[in-house]
C-alpha positions in Angstrom: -31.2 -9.9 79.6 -28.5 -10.3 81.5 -26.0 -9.9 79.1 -26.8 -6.7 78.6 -25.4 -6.0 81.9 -22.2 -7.6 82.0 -20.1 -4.4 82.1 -21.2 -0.7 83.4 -22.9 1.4 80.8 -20.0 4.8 82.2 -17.4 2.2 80.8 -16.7 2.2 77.0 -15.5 -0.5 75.6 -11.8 0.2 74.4 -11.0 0.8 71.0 -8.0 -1.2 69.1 -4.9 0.2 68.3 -4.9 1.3 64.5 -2.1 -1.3 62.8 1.1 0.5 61.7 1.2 1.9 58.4 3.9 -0.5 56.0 6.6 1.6 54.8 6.0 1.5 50.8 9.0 -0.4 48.8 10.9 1.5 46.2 10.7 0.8 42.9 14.0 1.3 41.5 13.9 1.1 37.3 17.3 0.7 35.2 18.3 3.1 32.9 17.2 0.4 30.2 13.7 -0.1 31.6 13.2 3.8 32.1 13.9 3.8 28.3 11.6 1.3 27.0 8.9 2.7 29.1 9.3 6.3 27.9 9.4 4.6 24.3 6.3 2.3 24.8 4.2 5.5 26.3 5.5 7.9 23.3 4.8 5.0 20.3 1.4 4.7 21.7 0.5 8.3 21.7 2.0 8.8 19.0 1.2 5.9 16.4 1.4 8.2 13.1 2.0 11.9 12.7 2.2 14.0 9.6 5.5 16.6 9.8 7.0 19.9 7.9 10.3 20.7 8.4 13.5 21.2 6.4 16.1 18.2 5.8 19.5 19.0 7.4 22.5 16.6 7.9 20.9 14.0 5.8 23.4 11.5 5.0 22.6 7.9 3.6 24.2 4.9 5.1 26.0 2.0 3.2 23.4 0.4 5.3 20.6 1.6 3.3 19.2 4.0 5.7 19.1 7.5 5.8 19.3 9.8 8.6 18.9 13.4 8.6 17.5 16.0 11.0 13.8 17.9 10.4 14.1 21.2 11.5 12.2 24.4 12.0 12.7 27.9 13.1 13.2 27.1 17.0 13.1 23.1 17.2 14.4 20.0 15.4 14.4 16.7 15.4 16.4 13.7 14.6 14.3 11.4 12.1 15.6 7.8 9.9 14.2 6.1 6.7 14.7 2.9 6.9 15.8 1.5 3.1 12.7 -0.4 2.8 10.8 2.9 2.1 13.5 4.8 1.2 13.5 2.8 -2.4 9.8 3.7 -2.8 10.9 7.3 -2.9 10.7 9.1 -6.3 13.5 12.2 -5.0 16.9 11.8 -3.7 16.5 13.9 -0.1 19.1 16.5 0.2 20.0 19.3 3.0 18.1 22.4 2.8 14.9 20.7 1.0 11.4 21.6 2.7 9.5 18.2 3.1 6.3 16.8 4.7 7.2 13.6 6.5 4.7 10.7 7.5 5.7 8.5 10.3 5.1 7.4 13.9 7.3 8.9 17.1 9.9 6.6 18.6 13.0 6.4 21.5 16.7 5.3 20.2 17.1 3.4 23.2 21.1 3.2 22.7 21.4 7.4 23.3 17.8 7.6 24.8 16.6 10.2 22.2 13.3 10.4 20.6 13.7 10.1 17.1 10.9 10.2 13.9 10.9 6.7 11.4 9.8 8.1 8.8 7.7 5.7 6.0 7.0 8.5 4.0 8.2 11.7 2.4 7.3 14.1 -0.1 8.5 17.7 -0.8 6.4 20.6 0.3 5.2 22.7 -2.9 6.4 20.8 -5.7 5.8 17.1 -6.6 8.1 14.2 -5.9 8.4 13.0 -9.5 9.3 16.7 -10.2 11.6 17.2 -7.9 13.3 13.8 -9.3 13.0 14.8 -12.6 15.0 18.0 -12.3 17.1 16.1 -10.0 18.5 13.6 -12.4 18.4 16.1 -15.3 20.3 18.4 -13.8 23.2 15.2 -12.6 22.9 13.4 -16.2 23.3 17.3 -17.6 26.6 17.5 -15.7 27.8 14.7 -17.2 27.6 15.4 -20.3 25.1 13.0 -21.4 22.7 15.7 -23.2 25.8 17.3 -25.3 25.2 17.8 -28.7 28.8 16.9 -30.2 28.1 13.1 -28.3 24.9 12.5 -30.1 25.0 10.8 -33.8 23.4 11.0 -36.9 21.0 8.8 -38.6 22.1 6.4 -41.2 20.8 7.6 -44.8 20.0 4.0 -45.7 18.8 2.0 -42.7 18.6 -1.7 -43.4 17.1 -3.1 -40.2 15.8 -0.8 -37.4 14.9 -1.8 -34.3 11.9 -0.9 -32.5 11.3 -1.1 -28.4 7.6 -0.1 -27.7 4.5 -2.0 -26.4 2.6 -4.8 -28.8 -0.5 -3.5 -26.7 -1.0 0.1 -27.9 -1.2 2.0 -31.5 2.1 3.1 -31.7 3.9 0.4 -33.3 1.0 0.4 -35.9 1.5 3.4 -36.5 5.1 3.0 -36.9 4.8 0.2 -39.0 1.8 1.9 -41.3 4.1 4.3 -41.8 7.4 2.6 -42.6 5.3 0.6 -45.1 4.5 3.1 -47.0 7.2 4.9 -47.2 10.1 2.4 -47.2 8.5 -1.0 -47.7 11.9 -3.1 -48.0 13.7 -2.1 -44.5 13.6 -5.0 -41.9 12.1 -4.6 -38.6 13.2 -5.8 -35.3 10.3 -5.9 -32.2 11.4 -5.9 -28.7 7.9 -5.2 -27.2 8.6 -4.0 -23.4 5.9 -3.0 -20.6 6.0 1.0 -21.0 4.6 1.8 -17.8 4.3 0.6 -14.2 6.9 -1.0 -11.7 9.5 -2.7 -13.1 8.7 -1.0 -17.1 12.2 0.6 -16.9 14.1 -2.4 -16.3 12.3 -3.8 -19.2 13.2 -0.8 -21.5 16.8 -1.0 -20.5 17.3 -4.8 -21.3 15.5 -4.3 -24.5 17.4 -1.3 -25.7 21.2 -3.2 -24.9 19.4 -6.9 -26.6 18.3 -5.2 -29.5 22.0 -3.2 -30.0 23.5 -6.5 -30.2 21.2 -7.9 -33.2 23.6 -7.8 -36.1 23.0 -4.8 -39.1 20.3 -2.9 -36.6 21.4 0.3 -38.2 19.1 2.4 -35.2 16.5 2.0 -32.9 13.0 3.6 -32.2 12.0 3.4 -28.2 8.7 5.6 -27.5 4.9 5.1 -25.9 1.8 7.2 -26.6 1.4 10.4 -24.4 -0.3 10.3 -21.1 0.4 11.8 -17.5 4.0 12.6 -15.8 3.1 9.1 -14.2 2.6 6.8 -17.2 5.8 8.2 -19.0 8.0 7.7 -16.0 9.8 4.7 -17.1 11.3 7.0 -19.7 12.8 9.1 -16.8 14.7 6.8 -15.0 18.4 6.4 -15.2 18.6 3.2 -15.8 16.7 3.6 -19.3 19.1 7.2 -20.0 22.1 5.1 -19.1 21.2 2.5 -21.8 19.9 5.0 -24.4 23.7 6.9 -23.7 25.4 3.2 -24.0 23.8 1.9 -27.3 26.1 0.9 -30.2 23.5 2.5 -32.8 21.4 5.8 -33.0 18.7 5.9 -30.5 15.2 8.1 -31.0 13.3 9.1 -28.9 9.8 9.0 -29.4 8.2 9.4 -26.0 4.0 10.5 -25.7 3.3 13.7 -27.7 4.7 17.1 -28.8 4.2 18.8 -25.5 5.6 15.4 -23.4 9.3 15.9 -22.3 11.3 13.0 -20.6 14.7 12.4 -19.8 15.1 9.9 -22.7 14.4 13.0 -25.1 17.5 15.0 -23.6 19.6 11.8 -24.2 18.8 10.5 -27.3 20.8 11.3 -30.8 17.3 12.8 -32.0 13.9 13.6 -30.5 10.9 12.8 -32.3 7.5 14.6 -31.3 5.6 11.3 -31.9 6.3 7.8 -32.8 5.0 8.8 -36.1 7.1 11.3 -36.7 9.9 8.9 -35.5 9.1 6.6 -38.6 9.2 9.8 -40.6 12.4 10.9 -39.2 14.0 7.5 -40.2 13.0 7.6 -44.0 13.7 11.4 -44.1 17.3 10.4 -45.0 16.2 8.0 -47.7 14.1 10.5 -48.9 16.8 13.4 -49.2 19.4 10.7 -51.0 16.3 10.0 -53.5 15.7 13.7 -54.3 19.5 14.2 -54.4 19.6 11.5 -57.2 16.9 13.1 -58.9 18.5 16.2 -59.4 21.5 14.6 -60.4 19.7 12.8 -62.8 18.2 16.4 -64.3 21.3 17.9 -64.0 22.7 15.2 -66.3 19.7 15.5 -68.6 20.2 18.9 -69.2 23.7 18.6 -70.0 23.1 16.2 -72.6 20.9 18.1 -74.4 22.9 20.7 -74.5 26.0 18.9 -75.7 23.5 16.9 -78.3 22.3 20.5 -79.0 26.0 21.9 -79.7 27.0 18.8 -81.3 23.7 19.2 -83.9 24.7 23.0 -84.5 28.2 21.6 -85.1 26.9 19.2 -87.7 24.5 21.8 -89.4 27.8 23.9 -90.1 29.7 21.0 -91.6 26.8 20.1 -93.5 26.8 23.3 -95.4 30.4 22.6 -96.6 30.9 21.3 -100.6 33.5 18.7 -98.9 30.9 16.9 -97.4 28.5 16.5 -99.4 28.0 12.3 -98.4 27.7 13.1 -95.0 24.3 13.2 -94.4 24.0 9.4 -96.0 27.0 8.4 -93.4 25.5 10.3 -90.7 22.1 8.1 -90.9 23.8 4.8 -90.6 25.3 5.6 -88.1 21.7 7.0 -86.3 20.8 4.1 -87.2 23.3 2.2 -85.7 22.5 4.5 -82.5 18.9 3.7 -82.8 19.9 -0.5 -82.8 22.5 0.5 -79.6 19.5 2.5 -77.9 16.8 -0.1 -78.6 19.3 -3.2 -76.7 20.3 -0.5 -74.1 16.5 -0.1 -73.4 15.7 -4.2 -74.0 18.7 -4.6 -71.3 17.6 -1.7 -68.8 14.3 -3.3 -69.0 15.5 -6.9 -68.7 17.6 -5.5 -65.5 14.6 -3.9 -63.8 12.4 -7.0 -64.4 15.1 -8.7 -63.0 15.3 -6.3 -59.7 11.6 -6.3 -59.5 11.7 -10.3 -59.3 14.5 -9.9 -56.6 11.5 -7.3 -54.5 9.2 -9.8 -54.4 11.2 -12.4 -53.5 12.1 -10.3 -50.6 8.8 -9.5 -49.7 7.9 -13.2 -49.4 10.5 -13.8 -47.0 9.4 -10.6 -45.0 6.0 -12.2 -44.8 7.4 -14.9 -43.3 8.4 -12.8 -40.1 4.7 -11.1 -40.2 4.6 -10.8 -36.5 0.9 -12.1 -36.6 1.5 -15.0 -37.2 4.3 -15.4 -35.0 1.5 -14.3 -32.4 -1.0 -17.0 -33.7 2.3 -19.4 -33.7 2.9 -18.4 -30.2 -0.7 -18.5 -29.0 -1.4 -22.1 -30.6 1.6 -23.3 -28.1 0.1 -21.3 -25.5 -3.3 -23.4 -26.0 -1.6 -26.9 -26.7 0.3 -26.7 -23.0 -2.7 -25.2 -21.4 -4.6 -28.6 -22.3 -1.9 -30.7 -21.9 -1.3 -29.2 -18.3 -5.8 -29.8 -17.6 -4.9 -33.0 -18.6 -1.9 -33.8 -15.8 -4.3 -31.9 -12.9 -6.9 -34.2 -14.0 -4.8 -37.0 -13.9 -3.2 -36.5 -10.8 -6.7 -35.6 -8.8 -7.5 -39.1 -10.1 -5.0 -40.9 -8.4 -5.2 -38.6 -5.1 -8.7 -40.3 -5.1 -7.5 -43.8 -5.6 -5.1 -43.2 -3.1 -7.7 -41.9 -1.0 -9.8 -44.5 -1.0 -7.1 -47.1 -0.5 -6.2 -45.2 3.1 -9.6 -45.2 3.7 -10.4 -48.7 3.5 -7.4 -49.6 5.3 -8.4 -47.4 8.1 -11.7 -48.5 8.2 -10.3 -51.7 8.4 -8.5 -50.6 11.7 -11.3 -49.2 13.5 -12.8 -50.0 16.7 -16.2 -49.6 15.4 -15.5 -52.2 12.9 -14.4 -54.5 15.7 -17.8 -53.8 17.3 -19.8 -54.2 14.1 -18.7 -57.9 14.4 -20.4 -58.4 18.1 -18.1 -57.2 20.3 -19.0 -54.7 22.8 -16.8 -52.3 25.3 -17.8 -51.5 28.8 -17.3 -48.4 30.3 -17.7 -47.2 34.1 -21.6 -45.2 35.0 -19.3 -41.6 34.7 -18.2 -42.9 31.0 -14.4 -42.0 31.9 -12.6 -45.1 32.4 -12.7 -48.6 30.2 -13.9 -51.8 32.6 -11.5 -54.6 31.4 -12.0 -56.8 34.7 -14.3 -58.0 37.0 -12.5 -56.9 39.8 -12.8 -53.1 38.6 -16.8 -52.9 39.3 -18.8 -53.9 42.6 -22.5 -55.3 42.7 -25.1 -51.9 42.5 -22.6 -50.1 40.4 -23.7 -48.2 37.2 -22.0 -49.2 33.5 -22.1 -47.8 30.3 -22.3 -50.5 27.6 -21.0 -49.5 24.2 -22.3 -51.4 20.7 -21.9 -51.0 17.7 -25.0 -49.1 17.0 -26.2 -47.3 20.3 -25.4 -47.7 24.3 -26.9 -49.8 27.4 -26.9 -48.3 30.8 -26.6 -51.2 32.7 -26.0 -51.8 36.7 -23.4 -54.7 38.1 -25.4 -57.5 39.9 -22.6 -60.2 40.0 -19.0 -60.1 39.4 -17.4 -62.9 39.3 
């Protein structure tokens, strides 16, 4: 109790001084690290945003990029897309367009300006592949390329026409059903193309300058079925106008149905509603030089009766002169003469058609020969012969990946410590099982080992060592 006692209870004991308070150190940040901070803060709270503006001071880069400014009535703001997107867009942006912009918020750290990167754009109230459409009409108008004094007319007589479409749909059957029937003997040239999706354009383009090169293509047919303003695009890029505009022969145009409009339609020498009326179109000609020689060939009729008929009246008169009365006798041998000249003229007309009619149907046996089924069925026996030939070389080479397999396996197994211990042997380890005993010298009597075989472990303690 004592303790209790040692000082007086008027005397508090005195409190410690309170420790000084450490003057804070300054952070000081560079200009740089300012920057990237601002710029990590504004990516993060802003990630992805969705923005209406109008483009101003858009300019595209040899770079790639563009840059522009997206402005409103009291702010703006400076925005880039990168060429990586910008090649995805279906519209050229231009100053003064109203857009709606998709991208996340970033800092230029080089001028310390927050600036949009845009990944996607499209234009406010009307849609991109209209906006592109007009675009490019309105550039390829300018140029001349849908001038009717640059466009040329069909040949009256096709001998080969070329045709650039898609083996998958109906409209080279149809073409086809109707060039048969209506001009059985022309030659047709396929160049079967993908007609829509990415990359469909390039396709079109190659096909149309390949096929101008065949030798005695006298014009080509390039066309789809109808669908939406999405499946025809292929038909609206440039690079398919440009090689529509740049074809040796007479291009049509035969693109979806009456109410479908593409830029191929403005460009080629002649539009055709449908692909069927694009078959028509090309026989029209033939047609028209057929009708021609068939009035020709009435005209000259019905001048020949009427000379025969003036001639006979002629005779009729003479007849009834006294000066000739042996006429009539003269006048039948020589009709009969006529008669013998008309019957050969007949035997050699006839002898001349059978003749021509031979030449048709040796024509249309070597037409068979380029049926395009069986070109297909050529095609797709190769197709099958390689495919099993190919099974055959997997098979072939899992085979010996086994073999070798096996081989490294053996030898490995040969290697093994296990296999070593399978023959008697045994490896002693300490009582913690970290460390390999290979002496006497490394254990004491009363300590703990861990005996390895080859099937199982011994727990063992050291009563000699020696």
């Amino acid at each position: 109790m004592s303790d209790l006692f040692d000082l007086p209870f008027e005397e508090d004991e005195p409190e410690p001084e309170p420790a000084p308070t450490p003057i804070a150190s300054r952070r000081i940040l560079t200009v740089s690290e300012l920057t990237i901070r601002v710029r990590d803060l504004v990516e993060e709270a802003f990630p992805e945003v969705w923005v209406e503006g109008e483009l101003s001071n858009c300019r595209i880069w040899n770079t790639g990029h563009a840059y522009f400014t997206l402005k409103d009535a009291s702010s703006q703001v400076r925005g880039v897309i990168f060429r990586t997107a910008l090649r995805y867009l279906r519209f050229k942006p231009t100053d003064g367009l109203r857009v709606v912009a998709r991208g996340r918020v970033s800092v230029y750290e080089p001028k310390g300006e927050y600036q949009l990167v845009c990944e996607h754009m499209e234009p406010q109230g009307l849609g991109a592949l209209q906006l592109a459409f007009d675009q490019l009409k309105k550039r390829l108008e300018g140029e001349g390329l849908f001038d009717g004094a640059r466009k040329r007319p069909l040949p009256a007589l096709p001998r080969k026409i070329g045709i650039v479409t898609s083996l998958d749909g109906a409209v080279i059957r149809d073409i086809i059903k109707v060039l048969a029937r209506r001009y059985a003997n022309v030659h047709l040239i396929i160049r079967p193309v993908r007609v829509q999706g990415e990359g469909a354009a390039g396709e079109i383009a190659t096909a149309l300058r390949a096929i101008g090169r065949v030798k005695g293509v006298d014009v080509v047919i390039v066309g789809r079925g109808g669908g939406s303003i999405e499946d025809l695009w292929a038909f609206n890029e440039e690079v398919v106008a440009r090689a529509i505009v740049q074809s040796p022969v007479p291009v049509i145009s035969a693109v979806g149905h009456e109410a479908d409009v593409t830029i191929a339609d403005f460009v080629a020498d002649l539009r055709a509603p449908t692909p069927s009326a694009a078959a028509e179109l090309v026989v029209n000609a033939k047609d028209d030089f057929y009708g021609r020689i068939d009035r020709l060939h009435e005209r000259l009729g019905s001048a020949a009766r009427a000379r025969i008929q003036r001639t006979s009246r002629h005779l009729h008169m003479l007849d009834a002169r006294p000066s000739v009365a042996g006429f009539p006798g003269k006048v039948a041998m020589r009709g009969r003469h006529a008669a013998e000249l008309t019957h050969a003229a007949a035997r050699s007309v006839r002898a001349s058609l059978a003749a021509r009619d031979r030449h048709v149907q040796t024509l249309e046996r070597r037409l068979d020969v380029f049926d395009p089924g069986r070109r297909l069925d050529r095609i797709r026996a190769g197709i099958v012969a390689a495919d099993a030939r190919l099974s055959a070389a997997i098979v072939d080479q899992q085979h010996r990946a086994v073999g070798r397999f096996e081989v490294a396996a053996g030898r490995l197994e040969s290697l093994s410590p296990l296999a070593v211990l399978a023959r008697g042997y045994a490896v002693c380890w300490t009582g913690d099982g970290r460390r390999v005993v290979r002496a006497a010298s490394e254990v004491q009597p009363g300590d703990d080992v861990r005996i390895r075989l080859s099937r199982g472990e011994i727990d063992a303690k050291v009563s000699k060592a020696e």
